[in-house]
C-alpha positions in Angstrom: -25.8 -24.2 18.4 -24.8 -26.3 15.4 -21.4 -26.6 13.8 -22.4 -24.9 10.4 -22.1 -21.7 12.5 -18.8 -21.6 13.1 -16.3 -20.2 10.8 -12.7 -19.0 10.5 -12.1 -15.9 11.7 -9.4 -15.4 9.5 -12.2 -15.6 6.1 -13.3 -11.9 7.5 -12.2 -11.3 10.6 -15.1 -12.1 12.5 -16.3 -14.9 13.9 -19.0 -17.1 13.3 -19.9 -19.2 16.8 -22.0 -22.0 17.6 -20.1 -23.7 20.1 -17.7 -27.0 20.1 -16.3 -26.0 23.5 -13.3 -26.4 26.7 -11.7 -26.0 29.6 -8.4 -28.1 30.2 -5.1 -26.6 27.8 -3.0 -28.8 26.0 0.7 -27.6 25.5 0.6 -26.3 21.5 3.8 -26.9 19.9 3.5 -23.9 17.2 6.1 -22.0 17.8 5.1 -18.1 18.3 4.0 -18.4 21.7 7.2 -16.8 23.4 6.7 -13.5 21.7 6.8 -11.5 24.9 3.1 -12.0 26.2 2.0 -13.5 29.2 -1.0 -14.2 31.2 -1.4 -11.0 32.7 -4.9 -11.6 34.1 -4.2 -14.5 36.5 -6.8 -12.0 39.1 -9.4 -13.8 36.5 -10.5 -17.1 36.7 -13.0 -19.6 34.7 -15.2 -20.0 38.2 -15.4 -16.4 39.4 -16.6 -15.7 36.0 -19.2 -18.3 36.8 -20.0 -17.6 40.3 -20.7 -13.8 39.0 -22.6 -14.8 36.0 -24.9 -17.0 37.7 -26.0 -14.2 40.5 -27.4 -11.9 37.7 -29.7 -15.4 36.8 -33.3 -15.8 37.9 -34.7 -18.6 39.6 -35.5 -19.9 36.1 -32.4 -20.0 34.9 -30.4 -21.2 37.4 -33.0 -24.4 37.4 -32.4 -24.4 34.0 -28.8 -24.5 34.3 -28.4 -26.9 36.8 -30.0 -29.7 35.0 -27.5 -28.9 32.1 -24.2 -29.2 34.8 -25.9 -31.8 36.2 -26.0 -34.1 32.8 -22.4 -32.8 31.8 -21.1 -34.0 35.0 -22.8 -37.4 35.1 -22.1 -38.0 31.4 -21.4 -41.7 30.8 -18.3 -41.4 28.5 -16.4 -38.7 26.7 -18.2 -38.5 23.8 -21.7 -37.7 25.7 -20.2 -35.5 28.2 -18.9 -33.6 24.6 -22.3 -33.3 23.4 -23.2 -32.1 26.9 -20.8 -29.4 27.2 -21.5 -27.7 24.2 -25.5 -27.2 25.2 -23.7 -25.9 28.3 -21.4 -23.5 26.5 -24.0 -22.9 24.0 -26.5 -21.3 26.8 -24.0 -19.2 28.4 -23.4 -17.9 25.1 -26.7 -17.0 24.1 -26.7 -15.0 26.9 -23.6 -12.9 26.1 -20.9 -14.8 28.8 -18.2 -15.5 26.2 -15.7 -16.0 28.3 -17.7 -19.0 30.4 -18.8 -20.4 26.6 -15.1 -20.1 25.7 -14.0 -21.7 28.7 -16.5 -25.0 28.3 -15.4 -25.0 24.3 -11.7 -25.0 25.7 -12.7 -28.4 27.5 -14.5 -30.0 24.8 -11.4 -29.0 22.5 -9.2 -31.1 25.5 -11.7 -34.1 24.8 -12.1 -34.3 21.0 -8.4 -32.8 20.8 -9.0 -31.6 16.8 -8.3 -28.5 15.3 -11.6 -27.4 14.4 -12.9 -27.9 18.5 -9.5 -25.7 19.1 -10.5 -23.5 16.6 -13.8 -22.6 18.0 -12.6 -22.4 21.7 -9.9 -19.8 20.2 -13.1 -17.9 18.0 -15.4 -17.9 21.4 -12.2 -16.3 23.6 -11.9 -13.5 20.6 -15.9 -12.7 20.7 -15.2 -12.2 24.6 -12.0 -10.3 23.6 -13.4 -8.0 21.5 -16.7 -7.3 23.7 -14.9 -6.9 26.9 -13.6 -3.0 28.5 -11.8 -4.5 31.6 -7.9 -4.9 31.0 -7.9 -7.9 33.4 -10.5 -10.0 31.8 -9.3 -9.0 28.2 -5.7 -9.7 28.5 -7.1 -13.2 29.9 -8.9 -14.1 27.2 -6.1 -13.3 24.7 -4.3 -15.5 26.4 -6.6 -18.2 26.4 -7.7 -17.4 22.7 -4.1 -17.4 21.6 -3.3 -21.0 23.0 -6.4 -22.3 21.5 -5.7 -21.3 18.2 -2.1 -22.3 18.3 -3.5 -25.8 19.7 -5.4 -25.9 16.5 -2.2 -25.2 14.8 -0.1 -27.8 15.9 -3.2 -29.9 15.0 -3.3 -29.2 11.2 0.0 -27.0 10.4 -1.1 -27.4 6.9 -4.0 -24.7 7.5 -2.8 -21.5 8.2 -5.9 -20.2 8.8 -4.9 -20.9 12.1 -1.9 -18.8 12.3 -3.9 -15.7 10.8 -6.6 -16.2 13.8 -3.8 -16.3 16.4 -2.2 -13.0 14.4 -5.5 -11.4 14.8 -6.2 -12.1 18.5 -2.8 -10.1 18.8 -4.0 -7.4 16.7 -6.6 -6.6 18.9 -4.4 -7.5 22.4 -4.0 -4.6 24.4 0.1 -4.2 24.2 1.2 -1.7 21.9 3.6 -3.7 20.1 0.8 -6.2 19.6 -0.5 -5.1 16.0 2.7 -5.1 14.5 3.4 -8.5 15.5 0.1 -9.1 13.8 1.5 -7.6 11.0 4.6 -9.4 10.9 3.1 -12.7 11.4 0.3 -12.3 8.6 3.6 -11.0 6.5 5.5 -14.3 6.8 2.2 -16.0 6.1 1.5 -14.3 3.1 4.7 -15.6 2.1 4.7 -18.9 2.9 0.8 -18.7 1.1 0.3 -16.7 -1.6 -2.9 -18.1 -2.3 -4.4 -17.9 0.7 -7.4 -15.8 1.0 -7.7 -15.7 4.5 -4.5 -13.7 4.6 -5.4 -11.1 2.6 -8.0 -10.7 4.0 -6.7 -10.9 7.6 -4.5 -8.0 6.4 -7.3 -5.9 4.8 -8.9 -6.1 8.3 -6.1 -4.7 9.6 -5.5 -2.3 6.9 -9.3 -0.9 7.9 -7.9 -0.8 11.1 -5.7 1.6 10.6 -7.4 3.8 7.9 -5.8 3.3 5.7 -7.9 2.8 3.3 -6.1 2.0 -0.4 -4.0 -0.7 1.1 -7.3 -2.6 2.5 -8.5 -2.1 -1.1 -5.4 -3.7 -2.8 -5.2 -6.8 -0.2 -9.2 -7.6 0.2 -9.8 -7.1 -3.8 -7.1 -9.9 -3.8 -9.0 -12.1 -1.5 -12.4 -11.7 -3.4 -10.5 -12.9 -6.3 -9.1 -15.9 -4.3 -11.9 -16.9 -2.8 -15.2 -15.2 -4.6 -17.6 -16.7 -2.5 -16.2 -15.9 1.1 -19.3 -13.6 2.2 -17.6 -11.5 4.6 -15.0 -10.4 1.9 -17.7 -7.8 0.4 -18.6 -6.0 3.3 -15.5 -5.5 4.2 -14.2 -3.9 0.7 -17.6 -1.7 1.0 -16.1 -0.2 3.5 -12.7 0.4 2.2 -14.5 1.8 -0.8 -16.6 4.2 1.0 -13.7 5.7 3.3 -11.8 5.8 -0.1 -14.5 8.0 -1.5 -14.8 4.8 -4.2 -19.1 5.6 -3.5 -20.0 3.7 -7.0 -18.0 0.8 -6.1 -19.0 0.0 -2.5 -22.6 0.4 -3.9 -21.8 -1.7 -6.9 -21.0 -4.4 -4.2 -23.6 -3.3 -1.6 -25.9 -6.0 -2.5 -23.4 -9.4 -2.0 -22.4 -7.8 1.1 -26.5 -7.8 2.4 
C-alpha cells in the first residue's frame, strides 16, 4: 500500500490506510493519557493474534508470508527493514487482521519515530477498533491506538489533528464515560482552533452519532466551508440532511459525496 492512502481520520472520521507500520511504544508526552483508562486487555497480545491468524492461512500463504518475515528480519539497516515491515503489515491488512497490521505500523512508527508513521499505526488500531465485537481485543486496540496518536502528538503539537483522532478513538472506546471525554476534548480543541476543519468535523461525526441531527448540520456545514475540498465532509452532511428531513439538500450534495 502506498502512503497517498493514508489520511487523517479526524478530515471525516474515517480512515484512509495503506500502511507505514509498528510494534515497539515510545512514551508520548501529550498530556491526556491519565484520563482514567487503562490497558484492560493485557489477555491480548501482538503474537497470539499472530499465531491464530496464521492457522486460518493456507499452505500458500504461509509460504508467502514467510519470505516476507524472513526479509524483515534479515533487513540490512533500519531504513530497509522499514520498507520491509510495511509489505508485512500491508498483507495482513489486505486480509482483514488490523490489529497484526497495526501492530507492525506501531514498529515502523518506533523506527522512523515521525508523526505521520504514529499517525497511521494510531488509524490501523481504530480500523481494528471499530471492526472488532470482543471487549478484550477492542479495549486493546484503544489502548494501542490511543498511544499512537498521542505519540504523533508529541511529535508535531502544532497539528491537532492529532488530538481529534485520539478524541475519536475514545469516542468509540467501550467505557461509558468515554464519548463525553471525546466531547470535551474536541471542545477545548475547537477553542484552541477555530479554524480547524478537522474539528468540526470530528464533532459532526459525533453529533451523527448521537442523532442528533441539526447540530451535525451546524458543525460539518462549518467544516465544508473551512475546508471545501475535504471529500469525506459531503457524505457525511448527506446524512445529517436526510435524518433531518433536509431531502433537497442531501441530494443537492449527493453527487460530491459519490
Amino acid at each position: 500500500m502506498s502512503k497517498p492512502h493514508y489520511a487523517a481520520l479526524a478530515a471525516a472520521g474515517l480512515l484512509f490506510l495503506g500502511l507505514y507500520f509498528g510494534l515497539k511504544t515510545t512514551p508520548p508526552s501529550w498530556e491526556v493519557k491519565q484520563q482514567s483508562r487503562k490497558l484492560r486487555g493485557q489477555q491480548v497480545s501482538v503474537d497470539r493474534l499472530v499465531e491464530a491468524a496464521k492457522s486460518q492461512l493456507t499452505l500458500e500463504e504461509r509460504a508467502a508470508l514467510s519470505v516476507l518475515e524472513h526479509k524483515a528480519q534479515t533487513a540490512a539497516n533500519d531504513l530497509e527493514r522499514v520498507e520491509h515491515l510495511k509489505t508485512l503489515s500491508g498483507w495482513w491488512y489486505a486480509r482483514g487482521q488490523w490489529g497484526i497490521a497495526g501492530a507492525l505500523a506501531e514498529e515502523v512508527a518506533a523506527l522512523a519515530s515521525t508523526d505521520s508513521a504514529w499517525s497511521v499505526a494510531g488509524a490501523t488500531y481504530y480500523q481494528a477498533l471499530q471492526r472488532e465485537k470482543d471487549s478484550r481485543k477492542r479495549n486493546y486496540y484503544a489502548e494501542r491506538a490511543i498511544r499512537a496518536f498521542e505519540s504523533a502528538a508529541s511529535l508535531a503539537p502544532d497539528q491537532p489533528e492529532h488530538r481529534v483522532n485520539v478524541a475519536l478513538v475514545y469516542a468509540e472506546d467501550p467505557p461509558a464515560e468515554n464519548p463525553m471525554k471525546a466531547v470535551q476534548m474536541l471542545r477545548d480543541l475547537e477553542r484552541q482552533y477555530p479554524q480547524s476543519a478537522a474539528v468540526y468535523n470530528a464533532l459532526g461525526r459525533l453529533a451523527l452519532k448521537t442523532g442528533q441531527w441539526e447540530r451535525a448540520i451546524e458543525r460539518l456545514e462549518k467544516a465544508l466551508a473551512l475546508d471545501p475540498q475535504n471529500p469525506h465532509t459531503p457524505c457525511l452532511l448527506v446524512k445529517a440532511y436526510t435524518n433531518a428531513g433536509y431531502t433537497d439538500k442531501a441530494e443537492a450534495l449527493a453527487n460530491r459525496c459519490r
